[in-house]
ZAMAR-904801 format. One line per field, with one value per residue (C-alpha): z, x, y. Coordinates in steps of 0.25 Angstrom, whole numbers, plus 5000, padded with zeros to 4 digits. Layout:
REM ZAMAR-904801
w = Z, ...
u = X, ...
v = Y, ...
REM end
This chain:
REM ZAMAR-904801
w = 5000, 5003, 4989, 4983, 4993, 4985, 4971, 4969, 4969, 4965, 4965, 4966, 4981, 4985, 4977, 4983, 4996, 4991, 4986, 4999, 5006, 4998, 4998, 5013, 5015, 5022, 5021, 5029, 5027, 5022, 5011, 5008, 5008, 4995, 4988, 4990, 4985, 4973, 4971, 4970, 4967, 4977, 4988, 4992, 4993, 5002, 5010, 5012, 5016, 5026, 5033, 5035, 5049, 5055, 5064, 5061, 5047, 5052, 5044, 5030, 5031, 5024, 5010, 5010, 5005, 4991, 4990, 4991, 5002, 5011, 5005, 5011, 5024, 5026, 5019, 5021, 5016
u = 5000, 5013, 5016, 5003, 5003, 5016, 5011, 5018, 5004, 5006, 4994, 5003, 5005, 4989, 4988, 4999, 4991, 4979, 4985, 4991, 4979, 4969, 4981, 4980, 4964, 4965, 4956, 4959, 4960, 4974, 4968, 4957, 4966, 4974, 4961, 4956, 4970, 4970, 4953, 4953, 4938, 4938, 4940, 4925, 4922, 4934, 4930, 4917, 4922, 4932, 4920, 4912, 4911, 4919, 4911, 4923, 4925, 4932, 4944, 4938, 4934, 4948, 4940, 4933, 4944, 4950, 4963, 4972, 4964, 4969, 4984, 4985, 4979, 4988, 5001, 5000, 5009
v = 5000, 5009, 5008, 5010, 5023, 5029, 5027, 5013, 5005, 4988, 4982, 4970, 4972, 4973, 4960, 4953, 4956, 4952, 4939, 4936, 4938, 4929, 4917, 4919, 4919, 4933, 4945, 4956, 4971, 4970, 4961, 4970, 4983, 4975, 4972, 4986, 4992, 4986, 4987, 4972, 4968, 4958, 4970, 4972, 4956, 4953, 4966, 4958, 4947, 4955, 4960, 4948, 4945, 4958, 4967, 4978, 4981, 4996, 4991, 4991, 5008, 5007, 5004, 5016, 5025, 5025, 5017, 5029, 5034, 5021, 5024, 5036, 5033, 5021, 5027, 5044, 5053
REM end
């Protein structure tokens, strides 16, 4: 994401992650942040099933901002 923040975006990376975490069986935030990084189609199904059975879904008000938006929240200048 550091990179992507300074203009040297690889979509290669957030698939690699995205990989990893199917292969694994794990769907956390950190796997939703890839798919939505990317603006994978599969984002908002794998967000549902994230949220299936949490009472706290706080987390997920990340996905309401624009891509750069979160870039610039997590890596300011």
């Amino acid at each position: 994401m550091l990179k992507d923040r300074v203009g040297d975006y690889e979509e290669s990376c957030y698939r690699k992650v995205i990989s990893l975490k199917k292969f694994n069986g794990v769907n956390d935030v950190d796997y939703l942040m890839a798919l939505f990084m990317v603006g994978d189609n599969e984002f908002n199904k794998e967000k549902g099933i994230y949220m299936k059975g949490r009472d706290d879904n706080d987390d997920l008000n990340v996905f309401k901002n624009k891509k750069e938006d979160i870039l610039k929240e997590f890596y300011p200048n």
